[in-house]
C-alpha positions in Angstrom: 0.0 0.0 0.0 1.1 3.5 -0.8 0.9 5.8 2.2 -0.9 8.9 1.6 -1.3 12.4 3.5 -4.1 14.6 3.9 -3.2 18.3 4.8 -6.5 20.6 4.6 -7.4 23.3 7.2 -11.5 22.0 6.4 -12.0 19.2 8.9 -15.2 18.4 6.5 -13.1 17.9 3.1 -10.6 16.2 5.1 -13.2 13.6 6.5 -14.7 13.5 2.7 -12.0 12.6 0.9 -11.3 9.7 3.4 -14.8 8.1 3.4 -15.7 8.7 -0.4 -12.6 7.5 -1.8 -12.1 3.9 -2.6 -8.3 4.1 -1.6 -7.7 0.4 -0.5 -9.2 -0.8 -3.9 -6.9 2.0 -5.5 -3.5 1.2 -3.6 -3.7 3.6 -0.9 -3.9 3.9 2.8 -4.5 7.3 4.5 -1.4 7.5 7.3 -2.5 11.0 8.4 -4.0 14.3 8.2 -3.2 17.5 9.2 -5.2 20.9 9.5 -2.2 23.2 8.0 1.8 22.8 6.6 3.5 22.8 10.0 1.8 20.3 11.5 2.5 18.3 8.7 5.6 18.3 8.5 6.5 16.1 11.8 3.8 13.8 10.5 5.8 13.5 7.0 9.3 12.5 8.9 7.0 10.5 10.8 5.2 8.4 8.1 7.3 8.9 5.0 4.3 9.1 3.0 4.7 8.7 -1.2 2.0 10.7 -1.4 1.0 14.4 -0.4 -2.1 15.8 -0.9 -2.1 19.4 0.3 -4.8 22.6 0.0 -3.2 25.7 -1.4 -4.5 28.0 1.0 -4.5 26.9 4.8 -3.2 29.2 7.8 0.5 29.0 9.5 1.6 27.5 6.8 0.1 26.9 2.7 0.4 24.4 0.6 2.7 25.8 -1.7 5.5 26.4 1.0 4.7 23.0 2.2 5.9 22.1 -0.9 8.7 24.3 -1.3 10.0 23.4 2.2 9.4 19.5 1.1 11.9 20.1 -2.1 14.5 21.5 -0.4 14.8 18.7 1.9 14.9 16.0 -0.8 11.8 14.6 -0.5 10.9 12.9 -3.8 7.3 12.3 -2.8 4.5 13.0 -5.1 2.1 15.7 -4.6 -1.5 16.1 -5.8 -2.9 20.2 -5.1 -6.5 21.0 -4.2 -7.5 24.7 -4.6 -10.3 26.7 -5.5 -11.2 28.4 -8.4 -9.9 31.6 -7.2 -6.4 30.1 -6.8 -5.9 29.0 -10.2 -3.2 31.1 -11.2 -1.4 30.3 -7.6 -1.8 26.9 -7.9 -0.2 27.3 -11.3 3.2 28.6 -9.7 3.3 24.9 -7.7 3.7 23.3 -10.7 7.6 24.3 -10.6 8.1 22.0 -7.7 7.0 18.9 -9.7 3.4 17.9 -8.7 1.5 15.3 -10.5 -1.5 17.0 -10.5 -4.3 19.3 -9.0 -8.0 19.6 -8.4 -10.0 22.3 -8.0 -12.6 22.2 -5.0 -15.3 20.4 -4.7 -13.2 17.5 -5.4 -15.2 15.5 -7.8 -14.2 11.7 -7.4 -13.8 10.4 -10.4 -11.4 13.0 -11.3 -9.6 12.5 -8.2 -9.8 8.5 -8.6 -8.3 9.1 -12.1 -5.5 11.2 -10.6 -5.0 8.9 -8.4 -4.0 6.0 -10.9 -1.8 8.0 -12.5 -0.1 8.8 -9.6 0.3 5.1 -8.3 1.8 4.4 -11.6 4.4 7.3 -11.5 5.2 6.0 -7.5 5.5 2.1 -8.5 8.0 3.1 -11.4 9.8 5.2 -9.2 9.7 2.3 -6.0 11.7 0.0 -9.5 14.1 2.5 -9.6 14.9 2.8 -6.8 15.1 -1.3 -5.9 17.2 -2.0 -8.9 19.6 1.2 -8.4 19.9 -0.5 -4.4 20.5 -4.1 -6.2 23.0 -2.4 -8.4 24.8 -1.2 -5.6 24.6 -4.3 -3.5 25.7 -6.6 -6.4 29.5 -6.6 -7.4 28.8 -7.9 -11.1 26.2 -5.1 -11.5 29.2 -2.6 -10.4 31.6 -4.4 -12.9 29.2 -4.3 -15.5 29.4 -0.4 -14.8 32.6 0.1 -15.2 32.8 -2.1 -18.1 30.2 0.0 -19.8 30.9 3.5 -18.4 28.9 6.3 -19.1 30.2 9.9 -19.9 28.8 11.7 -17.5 29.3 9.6 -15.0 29.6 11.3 -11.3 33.4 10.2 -10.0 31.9 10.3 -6.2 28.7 8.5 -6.7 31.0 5.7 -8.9 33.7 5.3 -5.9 30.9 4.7 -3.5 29.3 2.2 -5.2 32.9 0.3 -5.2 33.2 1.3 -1.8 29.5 -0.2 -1.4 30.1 -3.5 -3.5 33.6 -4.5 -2.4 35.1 -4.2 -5.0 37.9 -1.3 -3.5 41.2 -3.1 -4.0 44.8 -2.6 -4.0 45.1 -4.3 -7.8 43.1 -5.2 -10.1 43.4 -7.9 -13.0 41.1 -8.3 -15.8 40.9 -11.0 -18.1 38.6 -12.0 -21.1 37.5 -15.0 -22.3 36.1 -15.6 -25.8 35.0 -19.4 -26.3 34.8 -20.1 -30.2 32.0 -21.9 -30.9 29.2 -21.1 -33.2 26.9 -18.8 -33.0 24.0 -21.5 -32.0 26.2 -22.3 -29.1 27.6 -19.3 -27.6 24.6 -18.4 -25.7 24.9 -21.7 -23.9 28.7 -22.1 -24.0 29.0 -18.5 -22.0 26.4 -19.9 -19.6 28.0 -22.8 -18.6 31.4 -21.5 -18.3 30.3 -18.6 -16.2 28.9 -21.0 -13.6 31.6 -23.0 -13.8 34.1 -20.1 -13.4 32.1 -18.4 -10.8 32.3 -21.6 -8.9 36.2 -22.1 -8.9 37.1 -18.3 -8.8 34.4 -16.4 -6.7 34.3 -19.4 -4.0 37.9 -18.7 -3.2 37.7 -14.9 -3.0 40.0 -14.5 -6.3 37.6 -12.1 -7.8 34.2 -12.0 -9.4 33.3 -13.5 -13.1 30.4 -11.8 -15.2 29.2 -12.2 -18.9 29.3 -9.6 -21.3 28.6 -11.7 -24.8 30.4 -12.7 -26.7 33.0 -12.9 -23.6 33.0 -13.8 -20.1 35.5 -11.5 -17.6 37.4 -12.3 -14.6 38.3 -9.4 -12.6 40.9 -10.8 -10.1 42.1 -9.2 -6.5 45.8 -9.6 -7.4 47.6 -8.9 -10.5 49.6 -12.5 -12.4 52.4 -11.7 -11.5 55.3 -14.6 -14.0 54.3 -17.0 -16.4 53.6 -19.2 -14.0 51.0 -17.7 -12.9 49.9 -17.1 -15.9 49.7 -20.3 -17.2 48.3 -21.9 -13.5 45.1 -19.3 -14.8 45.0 -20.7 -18.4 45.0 -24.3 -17.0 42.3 -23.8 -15.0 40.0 -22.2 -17.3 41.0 -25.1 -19.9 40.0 -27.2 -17.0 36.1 -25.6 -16.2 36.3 -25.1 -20.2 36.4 -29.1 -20.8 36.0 -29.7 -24.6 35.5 -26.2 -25.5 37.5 -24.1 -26.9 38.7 -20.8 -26.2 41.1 -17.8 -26.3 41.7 -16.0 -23.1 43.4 -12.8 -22.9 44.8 -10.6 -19.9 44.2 -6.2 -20.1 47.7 -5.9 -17.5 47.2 -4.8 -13.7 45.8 -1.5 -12.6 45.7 -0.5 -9.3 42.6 2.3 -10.1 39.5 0.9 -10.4 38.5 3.9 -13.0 41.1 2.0 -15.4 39.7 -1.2 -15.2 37.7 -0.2 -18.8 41.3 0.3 -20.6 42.4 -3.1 -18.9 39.2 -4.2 -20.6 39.8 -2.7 -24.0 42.9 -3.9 -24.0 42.2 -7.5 -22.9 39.6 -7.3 -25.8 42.5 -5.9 -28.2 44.5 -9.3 -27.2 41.6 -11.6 -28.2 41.0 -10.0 -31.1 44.7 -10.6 -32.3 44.9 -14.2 -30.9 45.4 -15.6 -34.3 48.7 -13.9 -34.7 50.0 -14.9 -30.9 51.1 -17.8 -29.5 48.9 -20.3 -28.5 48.0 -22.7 -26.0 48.5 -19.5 -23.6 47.0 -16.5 -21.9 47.3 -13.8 -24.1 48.9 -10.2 -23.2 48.7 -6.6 -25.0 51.3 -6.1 -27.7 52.8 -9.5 -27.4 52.3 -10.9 -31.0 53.7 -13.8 -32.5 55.2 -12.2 -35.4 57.3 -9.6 -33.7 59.6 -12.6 -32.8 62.8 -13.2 -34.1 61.7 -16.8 -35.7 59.7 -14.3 -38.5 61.5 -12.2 -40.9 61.1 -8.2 -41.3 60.0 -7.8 -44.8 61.4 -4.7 -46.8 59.0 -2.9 -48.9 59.1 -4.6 -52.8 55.7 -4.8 -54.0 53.7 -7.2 -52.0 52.3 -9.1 -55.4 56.1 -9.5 -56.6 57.1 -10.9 -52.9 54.4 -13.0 -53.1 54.9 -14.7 -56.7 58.7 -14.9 -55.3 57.2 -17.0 -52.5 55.3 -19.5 -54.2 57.9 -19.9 -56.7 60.4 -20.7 -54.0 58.4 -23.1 -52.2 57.8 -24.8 -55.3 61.2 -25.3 -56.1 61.9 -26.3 -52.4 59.4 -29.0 -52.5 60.8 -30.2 -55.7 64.2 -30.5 -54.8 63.5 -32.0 -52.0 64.7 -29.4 -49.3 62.7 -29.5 -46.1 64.6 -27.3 -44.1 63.3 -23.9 -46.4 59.7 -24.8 -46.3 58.9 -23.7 -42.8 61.0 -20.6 -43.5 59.0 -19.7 -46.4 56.2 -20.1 -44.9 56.7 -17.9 -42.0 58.3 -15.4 -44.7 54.7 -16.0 -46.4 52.7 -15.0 -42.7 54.8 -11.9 -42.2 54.4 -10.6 -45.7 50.1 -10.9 -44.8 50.8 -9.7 -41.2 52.4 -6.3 -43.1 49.3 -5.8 -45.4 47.6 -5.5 -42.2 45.3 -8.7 -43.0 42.8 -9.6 -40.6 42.5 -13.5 -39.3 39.9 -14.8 -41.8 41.8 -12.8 -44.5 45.1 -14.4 -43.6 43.6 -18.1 -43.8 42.2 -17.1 -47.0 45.9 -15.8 -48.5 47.2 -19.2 -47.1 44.1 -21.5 -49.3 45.3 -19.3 -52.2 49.2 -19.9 -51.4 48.3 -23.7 -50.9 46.3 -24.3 -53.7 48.7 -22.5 -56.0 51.7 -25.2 -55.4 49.5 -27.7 -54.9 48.6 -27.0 -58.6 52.3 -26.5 -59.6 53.3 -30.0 -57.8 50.3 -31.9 -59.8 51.2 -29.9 -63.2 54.3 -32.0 -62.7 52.9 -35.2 -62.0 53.8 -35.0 -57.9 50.6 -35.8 -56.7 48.6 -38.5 -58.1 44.4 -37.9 -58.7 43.4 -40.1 -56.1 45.4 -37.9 -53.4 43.1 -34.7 -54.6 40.6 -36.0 -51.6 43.2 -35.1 -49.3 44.2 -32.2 -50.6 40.5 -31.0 -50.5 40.3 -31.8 -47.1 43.2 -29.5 -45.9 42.6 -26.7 -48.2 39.2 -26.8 -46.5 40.1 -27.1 -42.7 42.6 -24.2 -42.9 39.7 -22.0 -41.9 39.3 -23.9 -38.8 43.0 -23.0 -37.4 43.0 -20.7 -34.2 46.0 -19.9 -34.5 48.2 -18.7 -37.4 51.5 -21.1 -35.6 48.6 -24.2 -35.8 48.4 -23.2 -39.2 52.2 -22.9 -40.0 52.6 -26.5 -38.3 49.9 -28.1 -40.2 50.6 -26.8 -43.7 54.3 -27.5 -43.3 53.7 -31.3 -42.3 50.6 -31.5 -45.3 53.2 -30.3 -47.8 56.2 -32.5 -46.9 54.3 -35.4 -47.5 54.2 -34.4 -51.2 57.8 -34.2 -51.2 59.8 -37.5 -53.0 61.3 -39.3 -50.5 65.1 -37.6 -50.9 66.7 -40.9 -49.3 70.3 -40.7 -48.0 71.6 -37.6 -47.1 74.7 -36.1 -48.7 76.3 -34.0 -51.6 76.1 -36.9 -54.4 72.5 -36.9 -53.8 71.8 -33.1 -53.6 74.0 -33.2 -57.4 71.2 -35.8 -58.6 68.3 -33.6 -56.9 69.6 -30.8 -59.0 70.2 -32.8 -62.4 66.6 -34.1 -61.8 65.5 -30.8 -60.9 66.8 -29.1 -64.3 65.2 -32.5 -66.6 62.0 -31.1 -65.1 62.6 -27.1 -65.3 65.0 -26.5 -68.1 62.3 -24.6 -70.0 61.8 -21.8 -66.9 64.3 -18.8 -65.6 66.8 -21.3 -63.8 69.6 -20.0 -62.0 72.5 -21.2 -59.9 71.8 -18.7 -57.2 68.1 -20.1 -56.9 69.3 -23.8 -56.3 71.9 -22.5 -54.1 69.5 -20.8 -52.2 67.4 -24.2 -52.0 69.7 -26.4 -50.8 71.6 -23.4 -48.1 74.7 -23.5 -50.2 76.7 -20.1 -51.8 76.7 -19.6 -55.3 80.2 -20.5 -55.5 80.5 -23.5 -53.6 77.6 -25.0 -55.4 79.2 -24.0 -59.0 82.4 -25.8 -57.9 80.5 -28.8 -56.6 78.5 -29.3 -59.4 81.4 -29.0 -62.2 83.3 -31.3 -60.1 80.5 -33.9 -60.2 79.1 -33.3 -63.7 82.3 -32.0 -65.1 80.2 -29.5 -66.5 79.3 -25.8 -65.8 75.7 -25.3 -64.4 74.9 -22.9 -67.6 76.7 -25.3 -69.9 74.7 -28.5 -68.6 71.5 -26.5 -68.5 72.3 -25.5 -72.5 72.5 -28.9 -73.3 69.4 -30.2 -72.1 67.8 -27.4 -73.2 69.1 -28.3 -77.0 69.1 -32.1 -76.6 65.0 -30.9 -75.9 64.9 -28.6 -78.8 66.0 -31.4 -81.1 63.6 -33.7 -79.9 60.6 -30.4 -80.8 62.2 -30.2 -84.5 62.6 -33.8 -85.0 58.3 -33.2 -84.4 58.5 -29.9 -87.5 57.9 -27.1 -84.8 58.6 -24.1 -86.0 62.0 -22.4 -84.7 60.7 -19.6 -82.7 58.4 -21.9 -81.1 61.1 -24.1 -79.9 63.1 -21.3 -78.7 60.3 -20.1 -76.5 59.0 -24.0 -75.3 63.0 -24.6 -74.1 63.2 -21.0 -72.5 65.4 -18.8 -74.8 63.5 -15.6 -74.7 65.3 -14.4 -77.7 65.4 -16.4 -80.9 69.1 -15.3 -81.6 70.3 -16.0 -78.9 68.7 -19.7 -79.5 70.2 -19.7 -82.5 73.8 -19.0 -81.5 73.3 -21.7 -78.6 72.2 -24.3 -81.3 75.0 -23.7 -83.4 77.7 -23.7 -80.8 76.6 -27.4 -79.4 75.4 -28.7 -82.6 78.1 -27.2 -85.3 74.8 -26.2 -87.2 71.5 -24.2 -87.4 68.1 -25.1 -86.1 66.8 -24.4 -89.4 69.3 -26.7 -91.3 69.4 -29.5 -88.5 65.6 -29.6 -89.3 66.2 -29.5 -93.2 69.1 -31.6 -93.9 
């Protein structure tokens, strides 16, 4: 029941509007009346009505200074005003003060039973505000959902006393996000269930509080993790209440204000957000990215198409010829270059398909992989999408490509000669160069040149000629025309062709195909 007031200096209209009103069936229950302002006064500290209803004119003390008295002291309760029809424009000059309504004498009851309504409507919304404003306070998620979300005009004084108020007034503060990656469908339930778990393990033993702000779930922890121990104790446990899920979890730093604990957030956030290019299997910090390590090369600025033809030619080659060792470089040469063009995750995954699929297509041009591997090859090209991590990805793309390597059998330089000899049967018709093998197979330009001659007894140049004229016989022998041998062998210049023929062969193309 809402308490009401009656303050009237007519003992009649004060009697009438407690017998002809329905107030129980309304809401109401008359606490008191009073015969002028003054008087009631000590019955408002007294009752702490919700509701005032008050004549404008009374002796001692009006209505309208009863209500001006009421104001300054804070009190939010509603006011209805009764006057006559003399006191209109006085009455007016109450409305200032914030009354819901008033009613000129006699009091007619259905317009005061419809006044009425309105007014218990305005006092119930007001008795919700109130109650959740005093659970907001009382509720330490409520707070940390606050200053998680602040707002701009926030009052600094009225924000400390809630933390005061909540417990949540500590030396340090350490905030860490959670970000469980499942589908859509799922998260809803995934956040649900590893809130409760978390609360359970964390908020049980005073370490802090957990609340849900989708699509994350936040720890705010009472002491900062201090070492990668500490660190890592965290992750386990959340991997532990996590079960089969999975998840990236990421710490904002320690603060020791709990007015930064929204930068800690943002930066937490910040962390999650670039998980893909960190280190997995680990909580996350700020800044700390994968990529900045010295394992991955600092690009300079070539064009980033040109780098990245120059990539997937050299991990062709290195497939081909059978060096493992360069792969993995090339690779993380391949991650760095996306990582400069400022890629995001799902773009880089998609640069890595196209990467992929390109030597995958180079190694079955040249017969590497057979048809009935294709299903296999589907199957990765497919799952790169699913990587969390752009190191997972690395790993997995590295070990999926050395399986289409030949088996290179024994180690040593007599079989790195017959790697390169096979390699230029295959490529004598494309740019080959000493300095690209040499690169392949982590030798200098020199050594290899020596090494080879001393095998071959040939120069690299000079054995790459022949085979590229023993070919061009073979196309003449078939009536191609000259320039179109010259191009199919890799002589970009049909003199120069020319000039080669004749110096193995003691004669021209032309007359070695006309006798």
């Amino acid at each position: 029941m809402i308490k009401v007031v009656i303050v009237d200096d007519e003992p009649k209209l004060r009697q009438g509007l407690q017998t002809l009103i329905a107030w129980e069936s309304l809401g109401f229950t008359i606490a008191a009346t009073a015969g002028n302002g003054r008087d009631a006064l000590k019955i408002i500290e007294d009752e702490e009505p919700e509701l005032l209803i008050a004549d404008i004119r009374m002796p001692v003390m009006d209505g309208l200074q009863l209500i001006q008295h009421l104001r300054s002291a804070d009190h939010q309760m509603q006011c209805i005003i009764l006057s006559g029809y003399a006191d209109f424009e006085y009455a007016k000059q109450a409305i200032k003060y914030g009354v819901a309504g008033y009613l000129v004498k006699p009091v007619n009851i259905a317009e005061m039973t419809a006044t009425l309504k309105l007014v218990r409507g305005q006092i119930e919304k007001e008795r919700l505000r109130r109650d959740w404003n005093r659970t907001q306070v009382n509720n330490p998620e409520l707070c940390l959902q606050k200053l998680l979300n602040p707002e701009k005009n926030e009052d600094p004084a009225t924000l400390r006393s809630m933390i005061r108020q909540t417990g949540l007034l500590w030396s340090h503060y350490e905030i860490v996000v959670i970000s469980p990656r499942v589908s859509e469908a799922d998260r809803s339930e995934s956040l649900s269930q590893l809130s409760a778990g978390l609360k359970q393990g964390m908020e049980e033993r005073n370490m802090g509080i957990v609340t849900e702000s989708s699509p994350y779930i936040i720890l705010l922890l009472n002491a900062p993790l201090h070492g990668r121990q500490r660190r890592d104790q965290l992750y386990d446990e959340i991997r532990c209440i996590a079960g089969d899920t999975r998840f990236i979890a990421a710490t904002g730093g320690t603060v020791t204000e709990p007015e930064h604990i929204y930068n800690a957030y943002v930066n937490a956030r910040q962390a999650v957000k670039q998980a893909f290019f960190s280190f997995n299997d680990r909580l996350l910090e700020p800044g700390l990215i994968l990529l900045s390590s010295p394992e991955f090369p600092c690009l300079n600025s070539d064009a980033d198409e040109k780098v990245l033809d120059d990539l997937i030619f050299r991990l062709y080659y290195s497939l081909d010829a059978g060096n493992k060792s360069m792969v993995m470089l090339l690779l993380k040469e391949a991650a760095a270059l996306f990582y400069r063009q400022e890629q995001e995750e799902k773009s880089v995954r998609q640069s890595f398909f196209f990467l992929t699929n390109a030597i995958i297509h180079r190694l079955a041009a040249s017969s590497r992989i057979e048809s009935k591997e294709m299903e296999s090859v589907s199957r990765f090209l497919n799952g790169i999408y699913q990587y969390d991590y752009l190191l997972d990805l690395l790993e997995e793309t590295h070990h999926f490509l050395l399986e289409f390597m030949e088996d290179s059998g024994p180690k040593g330089k007599e079989q790195e000669i017959k790697q390169m000899i096979d390699f230029i049967q295959r490529h004598y018709a494309e740019d080959l160069r000493l300095s690209t093998l040499a690169g392949l197979l982590n030798y200098s330009t020199p050594y290899l040149g020596q090494l080879f001659r001393s095998k071959t007894g040939e120069y690299f140049n000079t054995y790459l000629d022949k085979v590229r004229i023993q070919k061009a016989k073979e196309l003449l022998a078939q009536g191609m025309k000259v320039y179109e041998v010259a191009e199919l062998i890799g002589y970009a210049s049909v003199n120069y062709f020319f000039s080669k023929f004749k110096k193995y062969e003691g004669r021209s193309p032309s007359e070695y195909k006309n006798p």
